[in-house]
C-alpha positions, 0 to 999 in steps of 0.5 A: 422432725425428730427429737435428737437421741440425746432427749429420748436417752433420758426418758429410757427406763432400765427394768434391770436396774429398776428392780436391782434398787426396789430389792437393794432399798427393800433390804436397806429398809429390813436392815434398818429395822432390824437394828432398831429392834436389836437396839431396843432389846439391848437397851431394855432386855427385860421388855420382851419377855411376858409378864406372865413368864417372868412370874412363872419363872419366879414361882418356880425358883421359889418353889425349890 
């Protein structure tokens, strides 16, 4: 006796949708990444720049 369509219709995979929700979730995921980083920057600017640079720029300002 076989299982009616109805019980097989749920165990069907959509490869198409598959792959559209991994690449959507994989973009959520960037995105979300992407405005923490831009908040962080936002928040302390002076964070990303190296110590190293800073003191470079510094120098040359009190240089001129």
């Amino acid at each position: 006796m076989d299982p009616p369509a109805s019980f097989l219709r749920e165990f069907e995979v959509d490869v198409d949708l598959g792959f559209a929700l991994f690449f959507f979730l994989l973009l959520c995921f960037f995105l979300l990444v992407t405005i923490v980083r831009c908040a962080q920057l936002v928040l302390d600017p002076y964070s990303a720049v190296s110590v190293s640079t800073y003191m470079e720029e510094q120098e040359e300002e009190t240089e001129e």
